[in-house]
N, C-alpha and C positions, 0 to 999 in steps of 0.2 A: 723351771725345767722339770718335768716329771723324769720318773725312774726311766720309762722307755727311752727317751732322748739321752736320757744319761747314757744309758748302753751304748747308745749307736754311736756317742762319741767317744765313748774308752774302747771301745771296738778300733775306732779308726787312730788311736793315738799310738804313735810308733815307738812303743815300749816292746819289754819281754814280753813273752805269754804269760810269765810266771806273778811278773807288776800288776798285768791289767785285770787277771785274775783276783787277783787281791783288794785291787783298786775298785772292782766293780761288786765284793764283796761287801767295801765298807761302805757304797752306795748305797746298798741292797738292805744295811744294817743289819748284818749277821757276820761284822765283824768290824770292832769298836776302833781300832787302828791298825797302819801297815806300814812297810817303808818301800819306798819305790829308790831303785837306782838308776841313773839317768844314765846312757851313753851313747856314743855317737860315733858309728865302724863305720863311716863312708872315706874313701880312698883320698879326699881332697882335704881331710883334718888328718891322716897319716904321716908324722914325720919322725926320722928314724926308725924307731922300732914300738912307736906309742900311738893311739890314737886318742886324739887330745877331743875336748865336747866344744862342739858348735853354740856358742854361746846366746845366738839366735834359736836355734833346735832348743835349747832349754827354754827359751822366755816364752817359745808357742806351746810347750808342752803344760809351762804354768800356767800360759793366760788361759787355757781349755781347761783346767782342773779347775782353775777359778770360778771360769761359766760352770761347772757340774753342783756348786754351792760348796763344795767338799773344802774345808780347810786345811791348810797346810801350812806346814816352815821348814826351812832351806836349810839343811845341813851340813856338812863339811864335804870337801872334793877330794878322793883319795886317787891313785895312780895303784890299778889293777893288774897281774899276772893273767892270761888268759890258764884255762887248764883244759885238757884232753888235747889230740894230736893232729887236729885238722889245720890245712892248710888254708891261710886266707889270703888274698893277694902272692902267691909264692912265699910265704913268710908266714916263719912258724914262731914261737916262745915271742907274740904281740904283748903288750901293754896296754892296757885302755884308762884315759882318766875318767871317771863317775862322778856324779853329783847324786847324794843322800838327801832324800827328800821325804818329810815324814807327813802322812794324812789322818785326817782324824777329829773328834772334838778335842783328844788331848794331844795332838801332835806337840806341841811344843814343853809336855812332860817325856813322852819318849824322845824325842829330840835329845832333853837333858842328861836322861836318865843312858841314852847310847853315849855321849859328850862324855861324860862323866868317866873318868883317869881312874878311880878308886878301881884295886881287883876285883873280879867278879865275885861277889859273896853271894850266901842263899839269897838274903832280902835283896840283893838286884836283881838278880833271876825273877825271882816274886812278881817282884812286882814289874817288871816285862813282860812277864808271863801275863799277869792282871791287863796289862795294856793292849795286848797283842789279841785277849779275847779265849786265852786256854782254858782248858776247866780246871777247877781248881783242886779236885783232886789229883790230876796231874801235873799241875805245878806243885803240891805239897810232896809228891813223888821225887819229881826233879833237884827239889832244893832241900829235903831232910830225909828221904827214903831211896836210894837208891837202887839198893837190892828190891826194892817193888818195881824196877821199870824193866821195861821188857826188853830182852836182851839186843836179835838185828833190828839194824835199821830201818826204816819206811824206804832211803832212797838205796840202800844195798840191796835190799830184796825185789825195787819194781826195777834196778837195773837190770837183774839176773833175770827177770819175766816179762821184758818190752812189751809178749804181746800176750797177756795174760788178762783178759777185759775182766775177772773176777775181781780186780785187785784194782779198778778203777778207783773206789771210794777210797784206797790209802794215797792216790797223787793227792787227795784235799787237804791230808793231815801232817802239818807243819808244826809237831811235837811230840816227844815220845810220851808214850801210852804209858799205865801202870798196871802192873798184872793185874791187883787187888779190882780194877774197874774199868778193863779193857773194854768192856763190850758198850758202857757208858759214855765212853771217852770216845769210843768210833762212830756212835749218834752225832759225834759233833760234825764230827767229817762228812756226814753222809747228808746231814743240812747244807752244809757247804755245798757240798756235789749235786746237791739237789738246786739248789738255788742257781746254781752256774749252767747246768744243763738246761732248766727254762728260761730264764731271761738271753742267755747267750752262748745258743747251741756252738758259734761258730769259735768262739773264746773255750767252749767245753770242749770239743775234739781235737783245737790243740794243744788243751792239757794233757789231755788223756795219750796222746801219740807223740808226747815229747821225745818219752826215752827212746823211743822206735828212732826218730829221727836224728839222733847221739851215739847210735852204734857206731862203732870202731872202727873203721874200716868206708864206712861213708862218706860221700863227697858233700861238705856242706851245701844246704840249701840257699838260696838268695837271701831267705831271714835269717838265717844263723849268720852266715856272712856279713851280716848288716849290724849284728846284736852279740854277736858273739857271744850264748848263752856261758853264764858260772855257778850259775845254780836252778836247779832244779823249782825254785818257790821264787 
């Protein structure tokens, strides 16, 4: 299967924006692993106040990652808090269960290394960070400099500017920056953004118009409803 058929099916796979973005990233090889969360917000796995994963919806979600060649391994199923205030079915403060699922040549180190009970020390940071594909001056930031990273966040700042299209290139970046080598560190991003906006313009302008569609106040859309986003990436 070349790259373009790859697209067209993580295009059609009914993930977040924020998975398939990622997923079509580590396709594309401009990013070495990712973790994908699985769920499933249709009204007929709703009971009580949870929505539980269609255990069929997971096996086709695998067997398609399977055809992309992209390897993977099956992580543990957590029972999720939705966050922010929209209503979905009449019914607010839902629960979703997720399946963690890790892609990659090394998925089954990150796999581990997420597994893994011990507190978060620098060297697990590290080397997540190494997994995940950061640069490495900003993982030596994050894990022994911390007064070098920069102080707001990437997602408190593009919430406050839903429609600030200058500030496209900081939805790619999924780590904080370090003062000492900010403008280094946002090269990474902006390969990222580059990469996403030509193979898969339609996967890029829903990135880019998330937060837009997260305002306060808005009636969720049929895919939020369906996905009920919790993060941003």
């Amino acid at each position: 299967m070349d790259l373009a058929q790859k697209v067209k099916m993580i295009e059609a796979l009914e993930l977040d924006i924020g998975e398939k973005k990622n997923l079509l990233l580590v396709a594309a090889g401009q990013k070495p692993n990712c973790i994908l969360e699985i769920r499933y917000c249709l009204k007929d796995y709703l009971k009580d106040d949870t929505f539980y994963l269609n255990p069929y919806f997971l096996t086709d979600i695998l067997q398609k990652i399977d055809q992309t060649g992209l390897r993977y391994e099956q992580g543990h199923t957590n029972i999720k808090e939705t966050r922010g205030k929209h209503r979905v079915y009449g019914l607010e403060n839902l629960k979703i269960e997720t399946k963690l699922v890790y892609i990659g040549s090394q998925a089954a180190t990150l796999r581990d290394i997420l597994n893994n009970p011990e507190p978060k020390h620098p060297r697990w940071h590290e080397s997540f960070g190494r997994l995940m594909g950061f640069p490495e001056t900003a993982i030596q930031a994050f894990c022994y400099n911390k007064e070098d990273l920069t102080q707001e966040s990437t997602f408190s700042l593009l919430i406050k500017n839903p429609y600030d299209r200058s500030l496209d290139i900081l939805r790619f970046l999924n780590f904080k920056t370090s003062k000492s080598n900010h403008q280094e560190e946002i090269k990474h991003a902006k390969r990222q953004h580059d990469t996403i906006k030509l193979l898969s313009p339609k996967i890029y302008e829903k990135v880019i118009r998330w937060e837009e569609t997260m305002q306060e106040g808005q009636p969720p859309t049929e895919e939020i409803k369906k996905f009920l986003y919790t993060s941003a990436n």
